[in-house]
Structure formats: structure tokens, C-alpha cells
N, C-alpha and C positions, 0 to 999 in steps of 0.2 A: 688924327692928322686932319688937317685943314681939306676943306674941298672932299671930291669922291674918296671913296673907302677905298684902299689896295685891297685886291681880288686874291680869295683863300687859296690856299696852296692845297691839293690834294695827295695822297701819298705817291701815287706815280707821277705828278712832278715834281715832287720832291726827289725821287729817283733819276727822273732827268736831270735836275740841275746839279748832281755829286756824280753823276757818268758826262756832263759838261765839264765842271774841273777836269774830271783825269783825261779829256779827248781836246779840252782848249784853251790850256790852262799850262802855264810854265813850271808852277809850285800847286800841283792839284793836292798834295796833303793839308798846305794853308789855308787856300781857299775853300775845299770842302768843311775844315773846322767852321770858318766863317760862314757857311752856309746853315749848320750845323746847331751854333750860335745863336743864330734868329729865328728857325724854327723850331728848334726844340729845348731853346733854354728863352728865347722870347727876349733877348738882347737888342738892344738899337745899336745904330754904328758906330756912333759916337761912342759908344757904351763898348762894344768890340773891338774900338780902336784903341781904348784906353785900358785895358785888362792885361796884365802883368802877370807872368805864370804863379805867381803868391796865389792868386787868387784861385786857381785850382791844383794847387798842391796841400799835401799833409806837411804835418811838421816833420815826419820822417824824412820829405823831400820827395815823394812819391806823388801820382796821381790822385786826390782826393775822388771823391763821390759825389762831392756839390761843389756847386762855384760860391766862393765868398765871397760877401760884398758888404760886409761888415764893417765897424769904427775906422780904422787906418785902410782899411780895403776897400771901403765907399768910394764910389768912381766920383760920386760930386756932394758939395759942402749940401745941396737943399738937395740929395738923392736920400730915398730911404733905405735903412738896414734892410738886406735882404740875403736869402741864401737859398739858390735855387738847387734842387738832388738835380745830376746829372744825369742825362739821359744816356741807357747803354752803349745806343752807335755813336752819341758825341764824345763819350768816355774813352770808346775805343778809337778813336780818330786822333784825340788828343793824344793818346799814350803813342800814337804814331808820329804824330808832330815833334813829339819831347825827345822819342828815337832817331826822328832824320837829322834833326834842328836842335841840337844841345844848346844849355842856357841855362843861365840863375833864375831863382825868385826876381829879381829885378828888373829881367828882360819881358819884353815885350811878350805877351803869347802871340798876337800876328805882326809876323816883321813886313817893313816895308820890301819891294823889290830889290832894292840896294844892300840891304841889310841881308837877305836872304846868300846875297853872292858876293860877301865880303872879301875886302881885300888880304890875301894872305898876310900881307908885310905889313899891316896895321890888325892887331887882336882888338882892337878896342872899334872898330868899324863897324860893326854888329848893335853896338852897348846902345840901348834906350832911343832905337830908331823903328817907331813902328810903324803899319801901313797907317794911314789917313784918314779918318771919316768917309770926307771925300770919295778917295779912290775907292775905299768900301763901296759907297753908293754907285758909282760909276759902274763896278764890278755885276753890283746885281742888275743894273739898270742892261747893260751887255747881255750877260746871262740870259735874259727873260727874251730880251729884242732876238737874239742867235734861235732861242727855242719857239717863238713864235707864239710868246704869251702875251697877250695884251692884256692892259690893266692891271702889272704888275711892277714892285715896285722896292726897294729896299726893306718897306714897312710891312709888305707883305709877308715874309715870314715871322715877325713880332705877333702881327696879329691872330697870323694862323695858330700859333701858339697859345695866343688867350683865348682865342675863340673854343679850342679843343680840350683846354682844361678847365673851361668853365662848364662846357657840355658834359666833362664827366666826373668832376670834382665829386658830387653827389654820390654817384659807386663808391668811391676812395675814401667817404665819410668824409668828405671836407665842404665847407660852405664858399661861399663866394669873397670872402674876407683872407682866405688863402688863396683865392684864385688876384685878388688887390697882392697881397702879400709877393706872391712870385715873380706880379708883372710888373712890382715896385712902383707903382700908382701911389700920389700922397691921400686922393680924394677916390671913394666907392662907385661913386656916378659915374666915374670916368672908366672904371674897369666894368660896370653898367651898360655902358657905349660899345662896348664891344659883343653884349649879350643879344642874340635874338631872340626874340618868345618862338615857342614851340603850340602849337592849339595842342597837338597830340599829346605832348604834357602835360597840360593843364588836366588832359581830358582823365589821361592816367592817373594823376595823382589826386584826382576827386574818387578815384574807387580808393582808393588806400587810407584815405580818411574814416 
């Protein structure tokens, strides 16, 4: 992102902002997914606004394990194929969302406000009405101001995301070309930009040699 970096998200406030939904929040099962979304699958809003339950279901019609974002599941025409495994708490959160909030493959996985408190005497009030980019960013831009975060930002849990599986991709046997791969980066430099050097690193992996 342009200008200063959004500030890392740490695990306790990450904790805070999913005990935020459920204490200031109308639809805390939604929002929590969307929080959910950016830090641990590393999603932009755009990208959260436009995800359609296809993309984390099986064929069975069941919750999958990854998000798909494959050929016809591609969120955008210059986006690259991508399929991120799902992380356990957002896996569990969605299977909660699919519980309170029934719906097709076709629907929305975050509905808008409106959508959420459909008109009884219209079934079709619901269909392909999801929340906004927009209000997405609004949403976290609240969040953060309510908790008393400064320098934090919609982006910031994206980031948090790349920053965390870059730092440990190395245990997991993967190189940094998975860590491009999950964050859907067309270019390595740019998933690069999000890497700090470590000295203590450096310093470590000169005994291993």
C-alpha cells in the first residue's frame, strides 16, 4: 500500500477485534468471518466483498478446507489462481455463518445489512446483495478507532498474514514463492516488501551452512 505501512496485528489483538464483533456488532458471526478473512487467509476487501460461498464449499455442498480462487472462482480477470488451506478458527466461524445464515453457492459469503434482515414477503431480497468493499473498510477503520489502535488499517490484517507466513514458511518446508502464491502477488518483489531481514537469521543460518 501506498504511503506508511498498516501496523502488525498481534495475537491478542486479534482477540480483541472478534470479542469487538460479538460486544458491538449487530451480526458478530459476519463480521468476525471478515475479520477472520484478512488475518488469517490474508484477503483484501475488495477481495472479501466479492467471495461467494462456491468458494469455500465442497462439491458435496459442505464447508471445504481452502478457499478457492480458481478459473470461474477467480475474484478478478488480472487476479492470479490461488487456493489458500483454511485456517482452523476461520473454518470454524464460517461453518457458523452457513448455520445461522442459509444460502446457495451463488450467495454472497458476507451479506450486506439489508440482506442479512430480509424481507419475509420477498424470498428473493437476500439473492447476490453483499456487504461493500467500502463498508468492509469503514468496518475495520471503527473497529481499530473503538479499540484504541492507532495505525491500523483495513490492510492491516492482510499484511499481518504475509508477514507471519513468510516468517515461518521455512519450518513448513516452503520457500517464499508459496508465501507469493497465498498472497496472490503477480510479482515476488512485492511479496519481498512485506519481508523484514532478521540479523539473528542471518546470524543462524551461517552455523547451518
Amino acid at each position: 500500500m501506498a504511503g506508511k505501512r498498516a501496523e502488525l496485528l498481534n495475537d491478542t489483538q486479534v482477540k480483541a477485534c472478534l470479542r469487538w464483533c460479538g460486544e458491538r456488532r449487530r451480526y458478530p458471526h459476519r463480521d468476525r468471518v471478515v475479520v477472520l478473512l484478512s488475518v488469517r487467509a490474508g484477503l483484501r476487501a475488495v477481495e472479501i466483498a466479492k467471495l461467494r460461498r462456491a468458494h469455500v464449499m465442497d462439491d458435496g455442498g459442505g464447508i471445504a478446507d481452502v478457499i478457492d480462487l480458481r478459473g470461474k472462482l477467480r475474484l478478478s480477470k488480472k487476479g492470479t489462481d490461488r487456493v489458500i488451506p483454511m485456517h482452523a478458527d476461520l473454518r470454524a466461524h464460517v461453518i457458523e455463518l452457513f448455520r445461522i445464515v442459509p444460502g446457495g453457492p451463488d450467495d454472497p459469503l458476507i451479506l450486506s445489512e439489508r440482506a442479512m434482515r430480509p424481507n419475509p414477503d420477498d424470498p428473493e431480497d437476500r439473492r447476490l446483495v453483499c456487504m461493500a468493499a467500502n463498508s468492509i473498510v469503514l468496518m475495520f477503520g471503527q473497529m481499530y478507532g473503538e479499540l484504541g489502535l492507532s495505525g491500523f488499517s483495513s490492510h492491516s490484517g492482510r499484511r499481518t498474514f504475509i508477514t507471519q507466513v513468510a516468517d515461518r514458511i521455512t519450518e513448513a518446508g516452503g520457500s517464499l514463492r508459496d508465501v507469493q502464491q497465498l498472497a496472490g502477488h503477480t510479482s515476488l518483489n512485492t511479496t519481498q516488501s512485506y519481508v523484514d531481514g532478521s540479523d539473528e537469521a542471518k546470524r543462524r543460518v551461517m552455523k547451518l551452512l
